[in-house]
C-alpha positions in Angstrom: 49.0 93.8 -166.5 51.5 92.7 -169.1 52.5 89.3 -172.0 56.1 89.1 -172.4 56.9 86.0 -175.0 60.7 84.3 -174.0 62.2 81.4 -176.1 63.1 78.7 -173.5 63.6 75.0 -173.1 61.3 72.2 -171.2 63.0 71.6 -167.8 64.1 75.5 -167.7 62.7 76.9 -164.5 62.0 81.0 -163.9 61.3 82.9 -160.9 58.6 85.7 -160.8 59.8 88.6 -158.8 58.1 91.3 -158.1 59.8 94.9 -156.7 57.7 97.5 -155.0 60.0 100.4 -155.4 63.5 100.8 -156.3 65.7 100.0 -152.8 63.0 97.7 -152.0 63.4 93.9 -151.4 62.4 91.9 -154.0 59.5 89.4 -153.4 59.5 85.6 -155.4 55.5 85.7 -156.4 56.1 82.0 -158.6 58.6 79.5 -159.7 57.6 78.1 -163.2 59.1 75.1 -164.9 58.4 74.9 -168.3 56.5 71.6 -169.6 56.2 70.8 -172.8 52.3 70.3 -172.7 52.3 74.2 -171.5 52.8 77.1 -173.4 51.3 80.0 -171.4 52.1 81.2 -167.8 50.7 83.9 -165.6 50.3 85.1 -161.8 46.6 85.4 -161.0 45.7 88.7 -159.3 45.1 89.4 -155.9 42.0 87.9 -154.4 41.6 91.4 -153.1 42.4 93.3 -156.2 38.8 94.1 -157.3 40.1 96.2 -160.4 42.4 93.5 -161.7 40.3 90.7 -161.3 37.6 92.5 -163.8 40.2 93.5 -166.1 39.1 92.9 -169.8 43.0 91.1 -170.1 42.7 89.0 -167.3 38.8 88.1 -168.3 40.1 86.9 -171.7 43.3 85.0 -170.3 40.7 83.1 -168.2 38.5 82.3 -171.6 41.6 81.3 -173.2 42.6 78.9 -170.5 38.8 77.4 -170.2 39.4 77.1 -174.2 42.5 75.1 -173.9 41.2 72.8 -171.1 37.9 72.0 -173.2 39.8 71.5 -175.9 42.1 69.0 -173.6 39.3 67.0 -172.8 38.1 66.4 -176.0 41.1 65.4 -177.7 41.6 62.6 -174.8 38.3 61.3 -175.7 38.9 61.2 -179.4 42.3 59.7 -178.5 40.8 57.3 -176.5 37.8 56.3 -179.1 35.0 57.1 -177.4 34.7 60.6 -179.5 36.2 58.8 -182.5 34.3 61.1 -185.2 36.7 63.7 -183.7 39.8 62.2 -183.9 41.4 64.4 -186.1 41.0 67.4 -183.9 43.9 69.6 -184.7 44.9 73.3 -185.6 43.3 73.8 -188.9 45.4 73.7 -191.6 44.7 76.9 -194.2 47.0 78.4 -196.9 45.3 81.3 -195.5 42.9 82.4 -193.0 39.7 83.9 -194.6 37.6 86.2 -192.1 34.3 88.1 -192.4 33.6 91.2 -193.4 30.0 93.0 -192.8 29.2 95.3 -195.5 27.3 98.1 -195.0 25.8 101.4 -197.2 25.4 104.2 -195.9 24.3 106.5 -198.9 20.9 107.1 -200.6 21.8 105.0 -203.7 22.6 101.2 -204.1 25.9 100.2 -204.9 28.0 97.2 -206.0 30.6 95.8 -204.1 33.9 94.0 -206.2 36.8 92.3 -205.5 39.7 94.4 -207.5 41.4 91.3 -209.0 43.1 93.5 -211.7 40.1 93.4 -214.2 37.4 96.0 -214.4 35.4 96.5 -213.0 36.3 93.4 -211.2 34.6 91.1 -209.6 31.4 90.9 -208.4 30.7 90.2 -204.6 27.5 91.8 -203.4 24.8 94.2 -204.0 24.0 96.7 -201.8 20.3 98.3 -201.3 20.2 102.4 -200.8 19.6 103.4 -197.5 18.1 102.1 -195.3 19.2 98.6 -195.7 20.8 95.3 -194.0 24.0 95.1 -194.1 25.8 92.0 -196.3 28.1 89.7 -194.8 31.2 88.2 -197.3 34.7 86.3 -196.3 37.6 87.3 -197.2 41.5 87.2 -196.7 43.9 89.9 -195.7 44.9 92.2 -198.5 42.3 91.4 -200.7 41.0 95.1 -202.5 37.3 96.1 -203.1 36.1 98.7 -205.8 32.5 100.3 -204.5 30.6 101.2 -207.9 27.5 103.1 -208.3 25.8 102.7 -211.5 23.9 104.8 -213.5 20.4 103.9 -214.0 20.4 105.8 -217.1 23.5 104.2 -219.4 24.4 101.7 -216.6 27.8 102.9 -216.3 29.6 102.2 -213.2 31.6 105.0 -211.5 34.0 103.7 -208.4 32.9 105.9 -205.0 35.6 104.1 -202.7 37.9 101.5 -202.1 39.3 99.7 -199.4 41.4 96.7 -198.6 40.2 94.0 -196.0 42.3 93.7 -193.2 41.7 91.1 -190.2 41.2 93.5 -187.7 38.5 94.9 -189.9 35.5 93.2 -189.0 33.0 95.8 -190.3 33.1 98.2 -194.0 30.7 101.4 -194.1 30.5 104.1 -197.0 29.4 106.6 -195.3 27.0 109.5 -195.9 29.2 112.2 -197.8 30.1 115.3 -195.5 27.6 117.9 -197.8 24.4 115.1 -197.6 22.6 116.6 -194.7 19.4 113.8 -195.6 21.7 111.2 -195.4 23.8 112.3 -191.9 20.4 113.1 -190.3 18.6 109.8 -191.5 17.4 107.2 -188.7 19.2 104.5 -190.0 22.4 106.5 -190.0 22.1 107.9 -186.4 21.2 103.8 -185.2 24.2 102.8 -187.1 26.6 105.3 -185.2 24.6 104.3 -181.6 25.3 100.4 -183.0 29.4 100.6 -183.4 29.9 102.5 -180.7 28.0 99.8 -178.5 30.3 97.5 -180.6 33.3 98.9 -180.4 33.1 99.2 -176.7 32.2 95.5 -176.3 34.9 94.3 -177.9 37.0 96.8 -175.8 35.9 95.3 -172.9 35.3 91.8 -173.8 38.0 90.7 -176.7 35.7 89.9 -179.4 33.1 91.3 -181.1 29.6 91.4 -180.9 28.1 90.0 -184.2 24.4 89.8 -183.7 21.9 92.6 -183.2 21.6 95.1 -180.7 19.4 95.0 -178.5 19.4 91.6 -178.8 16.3 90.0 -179.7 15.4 86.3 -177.3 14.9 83.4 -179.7 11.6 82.2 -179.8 12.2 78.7 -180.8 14.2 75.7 -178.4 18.4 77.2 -178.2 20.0 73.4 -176.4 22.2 74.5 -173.6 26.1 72.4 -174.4 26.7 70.6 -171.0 29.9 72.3 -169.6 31.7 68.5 -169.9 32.7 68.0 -173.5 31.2 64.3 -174.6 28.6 64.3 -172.3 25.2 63.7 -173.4 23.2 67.5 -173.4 19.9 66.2 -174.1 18.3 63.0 -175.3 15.7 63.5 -178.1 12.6 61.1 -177.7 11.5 60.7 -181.3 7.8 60.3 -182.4 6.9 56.9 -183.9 5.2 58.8 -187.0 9.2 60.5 -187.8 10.6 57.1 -188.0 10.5 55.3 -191.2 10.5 51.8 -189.9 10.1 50.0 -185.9 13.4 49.1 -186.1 14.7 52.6 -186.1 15.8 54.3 -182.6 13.4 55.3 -180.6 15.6 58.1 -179.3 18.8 60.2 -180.2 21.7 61.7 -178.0 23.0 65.1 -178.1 26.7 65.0 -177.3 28.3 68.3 -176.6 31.7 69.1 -178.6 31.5 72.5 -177.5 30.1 74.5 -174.5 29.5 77.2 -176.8 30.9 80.8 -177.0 33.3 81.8 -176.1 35.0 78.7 -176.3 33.9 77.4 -179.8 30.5 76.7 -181.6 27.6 75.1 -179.6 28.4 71.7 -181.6 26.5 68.8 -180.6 27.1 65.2 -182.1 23.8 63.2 -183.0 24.6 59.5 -184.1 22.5 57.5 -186.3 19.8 59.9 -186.3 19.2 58.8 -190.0 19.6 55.1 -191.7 21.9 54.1 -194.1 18.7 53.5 -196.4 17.7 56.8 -195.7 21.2 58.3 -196.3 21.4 56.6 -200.0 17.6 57.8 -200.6 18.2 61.1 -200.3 21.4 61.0 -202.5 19.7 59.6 -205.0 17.0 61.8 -204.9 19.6 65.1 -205.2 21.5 63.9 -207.8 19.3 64.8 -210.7 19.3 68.5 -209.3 22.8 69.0 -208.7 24.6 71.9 -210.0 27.2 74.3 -209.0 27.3 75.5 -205.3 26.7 79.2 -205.5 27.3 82.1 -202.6 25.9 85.5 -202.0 22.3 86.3 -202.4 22.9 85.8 -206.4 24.2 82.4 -206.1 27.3 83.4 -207.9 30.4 80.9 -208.7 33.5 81.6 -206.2 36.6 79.8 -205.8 35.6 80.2 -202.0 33.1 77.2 -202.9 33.6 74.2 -205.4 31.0 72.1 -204.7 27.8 71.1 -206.5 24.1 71.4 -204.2 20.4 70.5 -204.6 17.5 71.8 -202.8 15.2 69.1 -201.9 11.8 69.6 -200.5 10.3 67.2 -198.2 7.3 67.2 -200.1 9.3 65.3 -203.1 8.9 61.6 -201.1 7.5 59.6 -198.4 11.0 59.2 -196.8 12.1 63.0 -197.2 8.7 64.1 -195.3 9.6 61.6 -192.3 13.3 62.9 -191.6 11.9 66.3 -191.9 9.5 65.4 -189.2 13.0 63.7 -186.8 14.2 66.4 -187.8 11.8 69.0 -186.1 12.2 66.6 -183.3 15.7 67.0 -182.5 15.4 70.8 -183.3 12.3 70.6 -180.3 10.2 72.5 -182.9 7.0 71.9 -184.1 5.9 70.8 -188.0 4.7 74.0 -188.7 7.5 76.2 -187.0 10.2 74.2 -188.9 8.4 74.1 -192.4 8.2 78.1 -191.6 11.4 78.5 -190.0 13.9 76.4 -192.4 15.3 76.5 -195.4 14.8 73.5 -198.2 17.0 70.5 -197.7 20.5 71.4 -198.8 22.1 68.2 -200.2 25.8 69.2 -201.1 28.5 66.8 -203.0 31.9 67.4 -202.7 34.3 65.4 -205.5 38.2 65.2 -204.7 39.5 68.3 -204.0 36.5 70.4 -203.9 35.6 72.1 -200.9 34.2 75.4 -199.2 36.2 77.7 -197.2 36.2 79.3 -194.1 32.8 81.6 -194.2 30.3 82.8 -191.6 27.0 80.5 -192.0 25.0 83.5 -191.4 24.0 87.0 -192.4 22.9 90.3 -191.0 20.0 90.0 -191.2 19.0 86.3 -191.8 20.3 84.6 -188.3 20.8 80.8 -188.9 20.1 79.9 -185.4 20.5 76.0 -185.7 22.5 74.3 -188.5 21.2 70.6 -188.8 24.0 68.9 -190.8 23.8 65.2 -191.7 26.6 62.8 -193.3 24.9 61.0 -195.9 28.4 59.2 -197.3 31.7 59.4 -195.5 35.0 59.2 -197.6 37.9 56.7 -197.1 39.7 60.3 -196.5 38.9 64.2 -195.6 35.6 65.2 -195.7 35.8 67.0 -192.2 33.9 69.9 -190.8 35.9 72.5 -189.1 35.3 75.0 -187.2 38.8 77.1 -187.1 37.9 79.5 -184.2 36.7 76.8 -181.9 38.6 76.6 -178.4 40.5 80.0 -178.7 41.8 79.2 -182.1 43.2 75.6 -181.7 40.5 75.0 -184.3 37.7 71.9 -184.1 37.5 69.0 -187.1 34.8 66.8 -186.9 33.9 63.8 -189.6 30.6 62.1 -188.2 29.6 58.6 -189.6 27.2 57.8 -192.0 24.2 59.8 -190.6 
């Protein structure tokens, strides 16, 4: 198996030929003519070629081609209105593509982790626990430099152990136990994390991309929504209980409609449409706005550039209103009271002004899994605002603006 890339023009037609053996005749295996609408060609394999057709290439040129055709559909249905939230379904635009980086410490003393912007020591990105302990998940861009610093309990000095620069095909960081630290090469958590990349690295051999969860993976306990396999089609319709709805004139159900089948193809996105009111919308604006402050990231809540906007952390205790969306809420999610007041975070109300924004990041840790992200429109702009998801359908990237709630 091969990819050859050849500069052509739409209407320019190519034969396929394959030769067995030199002196041999040539056999024509396809005639392509190149459409503008296509930019990829290939000859399947054999139906009889059991090695080719389980080839990791050939399984990911099929993913890539179920992307595209996804991706197809829903941009005829945002063209066409009915998916109008998604109309501006495009590549992303980015000055540059941030990626992220799992950072893990493999020594038996914490360290801190900074971005080498030409100060010192720098600046801060995260702190890392002795081992053993979870690895830390950060975006970055390609090129960006990272001091590792131990500090001195003593005189709190910092002393730089490492430094590396962040790359895109590094998904992963480790400082590793040094070569004379027989505790720290023979420790548990060492051995699992040699057992863990090697099961990742040969996944991603295999597969294309990698495996970002745990391993063994543990089942989720509460409901995962299956994406229907037809992009805009309604997955699931949500009955909601009358004691989640604020007034009778409120739906008595929601629809989930798939934007996404899920991985590998994208995010599994579902649209929900007026699952709050516009009274409910403006409440809880008005309830944030005496909270707001600056939109932090890392476990320290720290400013970053990567994040401009200001957020509020609301719980549902605070009013009437806030207690009976949490309630839809756990009714969409097919959860229980209980499980989502255990499960969830605080309501997150974010503001974004002109201009502000927050880059491509992973909405997860390593070892806090956001399983479900509920995320509600409470004001639409007369411009921007989108959602995107940049790796959805092979890369083509998905933008979504819902309406008002």
């Amino acid at each position: 198996m091969g990819v050859a890339t050849q500069d052509t023009f739409v209407g320019h037609a190519f034969l396929l030929v394959h030769r067995p053996a030199a002196g041999s005749k040539s056999v024509v295996l396809k005639r392509l003519t190149m459409d503008s609408a296509q930019t990829e060609y290939a000859v399947e394999p054999d139906p009889d070629d059991a090695e080719a057709l389980v080839d990791p290439q050939y399984l990911r040129y099929l993913q890539s081609s179920e992307s595209r055709r996804h991706r197809a559909e829903l941009d005829k249905l945002a063209k066409s209105g009915e998916l109008h939230e998604v109309a501006t379904v495009q590549p992303v635009e980015r000055k540059q593509e941030g990626f992220g980086l799992k950072l893990c410490n493999l020594r038996l003393f914490p360290v801190e982790v900074y971005w080498d912007d030409g100060s010192s020591p720098g600046v801060l990105q995260e702190k890392l626990g002795a081992m053993p302990s979870e690895p830390v998940d950060i975006t970055t861009y390609s090129g960006h430099a990272f001091r590792v610093m131990r500090r001195d309990n003593s005189t709190g000095e910092l002393e730089q152990v490492d430094r590396f620069v962040a790359r895109p095909d590094l998904f992963r960081y480790a400082l590793l136990p040094e070569p004379n630290d027989d505790a720290a090469l023979k420790h548990p958590a060492y051995l699992k994390f040699l057992n863990h990349t090697a099961f990742e690295d040969e996944y991603f051999k295999k597969h294309g991309y990698r495996w970002l969860g745990e391993h063994p993976a543990r089942a989720p306990s509460l409901t995962m929504y299956e994406a229907k396999e037809k992009v805009g089609a309604v997955s699931v319709e949500v009955q909601l209980r009358p004691e989640s709805l604020s007034s009778k004139e409120d739906p008595a159900s929601v629809s989930l409609i798939s934007l996404s089948p899920g991985f590998p193809h994208g995010p599994r996105a579902f649209l929900i449409r007026n699952l709050l009111s516009p009274k409910e919308c403006s409440h809880i604006a008005k309830t944030a706005e005496p909270h707001l402050s600056y939109s932090g990231v890392g476990a320290d809540k720290r400013k970053s550039a990567l994040r401009t906007s200001q957020t509020a952390f609301l719980d549902k205790s605070e009013t009437r209103i806030l207690e009976i969306v949490h309630r839809r809420f756990a009714d969409v999610l097919n959860v229980t009271d209980d499980q989502l007041n255990f499960a969830a975070e605080q309501l997150q109300v974010v503001r974004y002004e002109k201009g502000q924004e927050y880059q491509v990041h992973n909405d997860y840790s390593g070892f806090a899994q956001r399983l479900a992200t509920l995320l509600i429109y409470l004001e639409v702009p007369e411009e921007g605002g989108g959602t995107s998801f940049p790796k959805a359908f092979g890369g083509a990237g998905l933008q979504v603006t819902p309406e008002q709630g």
